[in-house]
C-alpha positions as CSV (number, residue, x, y, z in Angstrom):
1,X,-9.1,22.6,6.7
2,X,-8.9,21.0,9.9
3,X,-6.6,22.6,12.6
4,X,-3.7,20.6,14.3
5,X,-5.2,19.8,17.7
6,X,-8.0,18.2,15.6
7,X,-5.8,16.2,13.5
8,X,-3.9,15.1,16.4
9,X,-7.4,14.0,18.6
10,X,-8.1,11.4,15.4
11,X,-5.0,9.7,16.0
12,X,-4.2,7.3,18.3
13,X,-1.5,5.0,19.0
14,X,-0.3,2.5,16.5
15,X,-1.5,-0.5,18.0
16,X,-4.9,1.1,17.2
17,X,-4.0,1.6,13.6
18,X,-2.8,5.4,13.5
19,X,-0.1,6.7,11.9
20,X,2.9,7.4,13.6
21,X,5.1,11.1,12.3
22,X,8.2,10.3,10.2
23,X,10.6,10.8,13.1
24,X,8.7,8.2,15.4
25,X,9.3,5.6,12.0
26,X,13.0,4.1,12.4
27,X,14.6,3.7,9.6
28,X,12.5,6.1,7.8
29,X,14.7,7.2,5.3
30,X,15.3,3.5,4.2
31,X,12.3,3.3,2.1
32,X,12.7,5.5,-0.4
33,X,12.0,2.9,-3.0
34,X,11.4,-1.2,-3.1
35,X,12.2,-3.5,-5.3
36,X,9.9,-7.1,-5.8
37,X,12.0,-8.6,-2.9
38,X,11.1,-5.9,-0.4
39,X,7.5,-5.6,-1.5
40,X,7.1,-9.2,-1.0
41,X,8.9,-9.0,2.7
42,X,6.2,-6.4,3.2
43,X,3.3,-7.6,1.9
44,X,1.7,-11.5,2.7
45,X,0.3,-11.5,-1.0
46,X,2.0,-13.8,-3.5
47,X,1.2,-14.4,-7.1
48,X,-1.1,-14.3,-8.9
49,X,-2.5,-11.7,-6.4
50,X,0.7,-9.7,-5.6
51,X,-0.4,-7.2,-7.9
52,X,2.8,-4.6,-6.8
53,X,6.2,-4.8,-8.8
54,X,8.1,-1.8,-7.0
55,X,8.0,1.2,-4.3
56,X,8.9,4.0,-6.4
57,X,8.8,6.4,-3.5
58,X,7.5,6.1,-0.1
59,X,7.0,8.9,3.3
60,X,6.1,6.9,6.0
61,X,3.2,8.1,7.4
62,X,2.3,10.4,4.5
63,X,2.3,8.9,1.2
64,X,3.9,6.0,-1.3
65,X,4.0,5.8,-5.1
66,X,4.5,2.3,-6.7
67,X,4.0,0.3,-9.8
68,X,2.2,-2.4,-11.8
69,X,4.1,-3.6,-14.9
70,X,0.6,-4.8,-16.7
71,X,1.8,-8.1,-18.9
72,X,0.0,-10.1,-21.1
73,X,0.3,-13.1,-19.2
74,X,-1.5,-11.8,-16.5
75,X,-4.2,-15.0,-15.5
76,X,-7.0,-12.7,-15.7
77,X,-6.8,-11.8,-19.7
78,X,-7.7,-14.7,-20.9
79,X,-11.0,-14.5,-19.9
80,X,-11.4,-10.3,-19.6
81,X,-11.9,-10.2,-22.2
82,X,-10.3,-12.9,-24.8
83,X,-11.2,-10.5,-27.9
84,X,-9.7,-7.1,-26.2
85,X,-8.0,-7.5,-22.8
86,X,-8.6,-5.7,-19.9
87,X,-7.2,-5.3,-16.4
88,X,-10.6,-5.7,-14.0
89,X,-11.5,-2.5,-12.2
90,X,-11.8,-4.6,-9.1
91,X,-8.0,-5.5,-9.5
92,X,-7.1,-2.2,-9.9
93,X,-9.0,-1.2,-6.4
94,X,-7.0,-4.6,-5.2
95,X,-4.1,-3.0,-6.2
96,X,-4.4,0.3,-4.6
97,X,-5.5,-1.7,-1.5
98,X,-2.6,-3.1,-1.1
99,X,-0.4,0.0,-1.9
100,X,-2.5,1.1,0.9
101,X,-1.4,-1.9,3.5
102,X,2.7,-1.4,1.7
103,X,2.2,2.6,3.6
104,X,1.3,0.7,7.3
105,X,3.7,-2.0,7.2
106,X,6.7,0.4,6.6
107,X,5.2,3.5,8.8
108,X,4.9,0.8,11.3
109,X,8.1,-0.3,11.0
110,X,7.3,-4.3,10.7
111,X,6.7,-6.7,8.7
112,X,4.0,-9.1,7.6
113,X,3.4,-11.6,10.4
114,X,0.7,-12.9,13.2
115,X,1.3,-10.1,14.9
116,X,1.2,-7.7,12.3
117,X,-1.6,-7.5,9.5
118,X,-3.2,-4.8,7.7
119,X,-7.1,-5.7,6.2
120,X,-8.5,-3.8,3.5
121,X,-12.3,-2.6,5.6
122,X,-13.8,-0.1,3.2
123,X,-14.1,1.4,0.0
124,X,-15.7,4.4,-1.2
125,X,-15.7,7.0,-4.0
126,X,-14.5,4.8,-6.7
127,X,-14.2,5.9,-9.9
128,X,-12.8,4.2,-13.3
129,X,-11.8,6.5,-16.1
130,X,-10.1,4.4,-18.8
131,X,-9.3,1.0,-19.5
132,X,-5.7,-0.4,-18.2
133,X,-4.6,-3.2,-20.8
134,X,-1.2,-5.4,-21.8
135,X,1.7,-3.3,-21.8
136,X,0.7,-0.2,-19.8
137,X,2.6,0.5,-16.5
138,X,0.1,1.2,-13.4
139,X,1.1,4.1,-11.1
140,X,-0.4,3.6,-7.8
141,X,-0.5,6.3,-5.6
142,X,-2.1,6.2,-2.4
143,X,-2.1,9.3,0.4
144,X,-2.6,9.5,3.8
145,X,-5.6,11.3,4.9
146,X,-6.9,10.6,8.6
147,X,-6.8,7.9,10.9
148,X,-10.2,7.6,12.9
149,X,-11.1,4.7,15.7
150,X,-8.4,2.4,14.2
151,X,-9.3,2.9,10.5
152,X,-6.8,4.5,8.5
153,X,-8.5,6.5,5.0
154,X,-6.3,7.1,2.4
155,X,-6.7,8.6,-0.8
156,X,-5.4,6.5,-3.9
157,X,-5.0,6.9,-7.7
158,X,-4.0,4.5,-10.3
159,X,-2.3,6.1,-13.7
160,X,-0.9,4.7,-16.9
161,X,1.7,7.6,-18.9
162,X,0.5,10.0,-16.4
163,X,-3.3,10.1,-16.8
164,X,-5.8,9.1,-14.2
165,X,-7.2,5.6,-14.8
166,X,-9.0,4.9,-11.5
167,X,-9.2,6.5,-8.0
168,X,-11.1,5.9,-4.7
169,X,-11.1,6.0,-1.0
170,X,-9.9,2.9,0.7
171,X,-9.7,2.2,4.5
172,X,-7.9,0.0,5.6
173,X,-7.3,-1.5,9.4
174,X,-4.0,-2.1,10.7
175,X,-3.6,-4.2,13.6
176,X,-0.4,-4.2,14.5
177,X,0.4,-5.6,18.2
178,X,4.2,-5.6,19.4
179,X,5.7,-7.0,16.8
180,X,9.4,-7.2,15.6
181,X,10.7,-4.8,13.8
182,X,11.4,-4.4,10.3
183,X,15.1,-3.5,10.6
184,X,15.3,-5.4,13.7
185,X,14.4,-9.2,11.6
186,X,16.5,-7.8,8.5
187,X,19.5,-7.3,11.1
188,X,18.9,-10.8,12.3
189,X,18.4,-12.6,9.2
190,X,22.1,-11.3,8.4
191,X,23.2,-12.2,11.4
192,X,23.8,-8.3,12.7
193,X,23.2,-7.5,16.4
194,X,20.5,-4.7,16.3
């Protein structure tokens, strides 16, 4: 276990892609959960890749829980495979991934935009421990861990009726400049001073 002053020299600012405490997050306590609309404000994916239906629960800075309503529709089964679908592994990681880049968007504070990205930069530890198919609802969890040199790692897991299905260590970057706001555009979009 490492001790707080060691923690602390790992992070740096935000701009470098560290995570910011809770109380340095406004409007913390306003992600609790998302629905589609919100995860598509905070994340630049769109379908077919948008591969996140809802923010169950969210601590900025610490952790977020969200889900993947797996359908039958979904492009990818008709060819994996035609006789028994199955949800790709790598969609799976995809998925966690960007669980991962939904916990730096709203620990950040901002959303989506030139000024604000998050890439996916690195995987490792991946595991796959049962198939996910039509009709099974993906948990994705994913866990801050450590923020080094601009990298955030987090520690994610993917479940279906509360067994693992998948888990790995993802790192993503997040380069977030000074951009606007989250609750600073929302206000604005309604037309609210902020």
């Amino acid at each position: 276990m490492r001790n707080k002053g060691a923690q602390d020299a790992d992070e740096e600012t935000m701009s470098t892609g560290s995570r910011p405490s809770s109380n340095d997050t406004a409007g913390a306590g306003n992600h609790a959960a998302l629905d589609i609309h919100g995860v598509m404000r905070r994340l630049p994916h769109r379908f077919p890749f948008l591969l996140v239906d809802r923010v169950l629960e969210c601590v900025p800075g610490e952790r977020i829980r969200a889900l993947k309503n797996v359908t039958y529709n979904e492009p990818y089964f008709t060819g994996h495979f035609p006789s028994r679908p199955l949800m790709p592994g790598v969609l799976i990681i995809e998925a966690l991934a960007q669980v991962a880049g939904l916990l730096a968007y709203i620990s950040a504070d901002v959303l989506p935009n030139p000024d604000a990205s998050v890439y996916f930069v690195g995987i490792d530890k991946a595991r796959f421990r049962r198939p996910v198919q039509p009709g099974d609802q993906l948990i994705l969890n994913a866990r801050y861990e450590r923020a080094l040199r601009g990298i955030w790692q987090l520690a994610t897991v993917a479940e279906v009726d509360g067994e693992e299905v998948a888990h790995a260590q993802i790192m993503v970057a997040p380069n977030i400049k000074e951009a606007t706001p989250a609750a600073s555009e929302a206000a604005a979009r309604a037309g609210e001073p902020s």
